[in-house]
C-alpha positions in Angstrom: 0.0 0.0 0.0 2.7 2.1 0.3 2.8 2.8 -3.6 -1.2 3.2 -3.7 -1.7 6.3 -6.1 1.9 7.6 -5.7 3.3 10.0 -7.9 7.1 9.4 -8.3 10.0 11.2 -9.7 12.6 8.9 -10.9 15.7 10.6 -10.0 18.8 8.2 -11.0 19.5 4.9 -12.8 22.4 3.0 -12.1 23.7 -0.7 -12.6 22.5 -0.9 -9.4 18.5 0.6 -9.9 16.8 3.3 -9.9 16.4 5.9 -7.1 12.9 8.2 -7.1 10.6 10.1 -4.7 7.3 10.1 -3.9 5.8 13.5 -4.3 2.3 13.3 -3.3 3.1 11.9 0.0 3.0 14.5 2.8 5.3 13.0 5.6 5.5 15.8 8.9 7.5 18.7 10.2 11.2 19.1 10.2 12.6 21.4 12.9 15.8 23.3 12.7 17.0 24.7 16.1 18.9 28.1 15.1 22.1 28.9 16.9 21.0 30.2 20.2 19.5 26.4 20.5 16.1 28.1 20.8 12.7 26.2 18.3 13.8 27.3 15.0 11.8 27.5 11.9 9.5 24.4 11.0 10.2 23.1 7.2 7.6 20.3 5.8 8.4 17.7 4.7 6.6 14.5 2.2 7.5 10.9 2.7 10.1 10.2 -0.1 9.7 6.6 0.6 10.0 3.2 2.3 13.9 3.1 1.6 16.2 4.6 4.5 15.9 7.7 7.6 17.6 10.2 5.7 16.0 13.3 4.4 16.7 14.4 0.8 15.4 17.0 -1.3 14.7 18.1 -5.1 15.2 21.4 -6.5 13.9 23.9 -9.7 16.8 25.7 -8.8 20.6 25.4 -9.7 22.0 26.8 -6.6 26.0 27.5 -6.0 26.8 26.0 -2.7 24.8 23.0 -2.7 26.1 19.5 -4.0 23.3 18.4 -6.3 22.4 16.1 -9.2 20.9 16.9 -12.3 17.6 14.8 -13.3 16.3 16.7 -16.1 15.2 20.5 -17.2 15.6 22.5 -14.2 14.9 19.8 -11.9 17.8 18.6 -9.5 18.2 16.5 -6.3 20.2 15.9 -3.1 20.4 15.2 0.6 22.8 18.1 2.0 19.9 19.7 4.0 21.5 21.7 6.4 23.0 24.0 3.9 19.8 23.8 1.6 18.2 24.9 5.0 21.0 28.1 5.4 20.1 29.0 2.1 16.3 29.0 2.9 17.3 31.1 6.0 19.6 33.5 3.8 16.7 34.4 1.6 18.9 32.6 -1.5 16.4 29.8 -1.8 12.7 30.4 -1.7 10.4 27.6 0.1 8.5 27.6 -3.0 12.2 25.9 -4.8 12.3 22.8 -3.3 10.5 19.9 -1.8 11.9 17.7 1.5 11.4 13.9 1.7 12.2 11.9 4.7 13.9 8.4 2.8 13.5 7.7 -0.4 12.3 4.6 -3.5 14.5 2.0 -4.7 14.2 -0.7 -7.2 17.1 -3.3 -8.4 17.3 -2.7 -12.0 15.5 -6.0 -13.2 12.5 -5.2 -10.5 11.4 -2.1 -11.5 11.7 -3.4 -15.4 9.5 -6.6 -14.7 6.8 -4.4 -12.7 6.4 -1.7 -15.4 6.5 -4.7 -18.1 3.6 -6.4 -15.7 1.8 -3.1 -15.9 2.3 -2.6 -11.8 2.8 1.1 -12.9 1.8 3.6 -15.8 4.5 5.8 -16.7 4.3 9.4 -18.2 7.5 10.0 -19.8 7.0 13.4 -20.2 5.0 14.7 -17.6 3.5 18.7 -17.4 2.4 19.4 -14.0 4.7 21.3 -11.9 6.2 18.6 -9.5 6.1 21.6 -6.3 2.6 22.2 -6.7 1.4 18.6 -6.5 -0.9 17.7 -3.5 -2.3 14.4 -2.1 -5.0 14.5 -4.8 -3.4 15.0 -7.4 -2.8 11.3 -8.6 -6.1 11.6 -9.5 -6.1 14.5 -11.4 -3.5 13.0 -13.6 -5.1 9.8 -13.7 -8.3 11.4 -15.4 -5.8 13.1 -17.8 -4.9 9.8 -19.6 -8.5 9.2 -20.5 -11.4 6.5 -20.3 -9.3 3.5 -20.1 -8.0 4.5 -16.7 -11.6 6.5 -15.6 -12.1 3.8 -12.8 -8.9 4.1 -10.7 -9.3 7.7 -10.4 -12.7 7.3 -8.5 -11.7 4.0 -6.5 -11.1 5.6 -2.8 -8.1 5.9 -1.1 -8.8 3.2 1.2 -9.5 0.4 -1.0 -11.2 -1.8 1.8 -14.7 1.0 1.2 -15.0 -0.1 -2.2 
């Protein structure tokens, strides 16, 4: 259930896999304590997915400073988040730039081929929503997008169990 109307960036192939995010997937707050170790400012963050504790990010921004990787157009990802968090604080980065995710998705190479092959997924290749505007619903917004032949899995509930 984890994958249930996910939206997912892929973000790097390797021998090894393929890395991605899951950007519909709001995960909880991250706070940064500021130097006088009083509550700092709050930063939200989504749930990136089930692999690993570490929080990562993706960017619209190419930003000096900050050790990132390219994925495509203007989009770009990493998991230096303290000094993506200066930035924020230094006015250089706007909120509005860049998305958090607490862990991330993984796939061997061969697993996320057979699942796409076994139609476990539907893939958009060239996708034209803006990935920082996407909210909880908006799997299903997309869904209706690609027409009739997927009409009933944009109405099928969130909790599959009331269906």
């Amino acid at each position: 259930m984890i994958f249930y109307k996910s939206i997912i960036l892929l973000v790097d192939e390797s021998s090894d896999g393929y890395t991605g995010f899951i950007l519909n997937r709001p995960g909880g707050i991250l706070f940064m304590n500021n130097e006088t170790h009083t509550l700092g400012k709050k930063f939200k963050f989504n749930f990136g997915g089930p692999v690993s504790d570490q929080t990562f990010f993706i960017t619209n921004k190419k930003i000096k400073n900050l050790e990132i990787f390219w994925v495509e157009n203007s989009i770009y990802w990493g998991n230096n988040v303290k000094t993506a968090i200066e930035l924020i604080n230094d006015g250089k980065i706007s909120l509005n730039d860049i998305i958090f995710f607490q862990g991330y998705s993984g796939w061997d190479s061969e697993q996320l081929e057979f699942e796409i092959k076994n139609n476990s997924w539907i893939v958009i290749d060239n996708y034209s929503f803006n990935l920082f505007n996407l909210k909880k619903n908006s799997w299903n917004k997309i869904i209706d997008g690609l027409g009739h032949k997927y009409k009933i899995w944009s109405n099928s509930p969130d909790d599959i169990s009331l269906n």
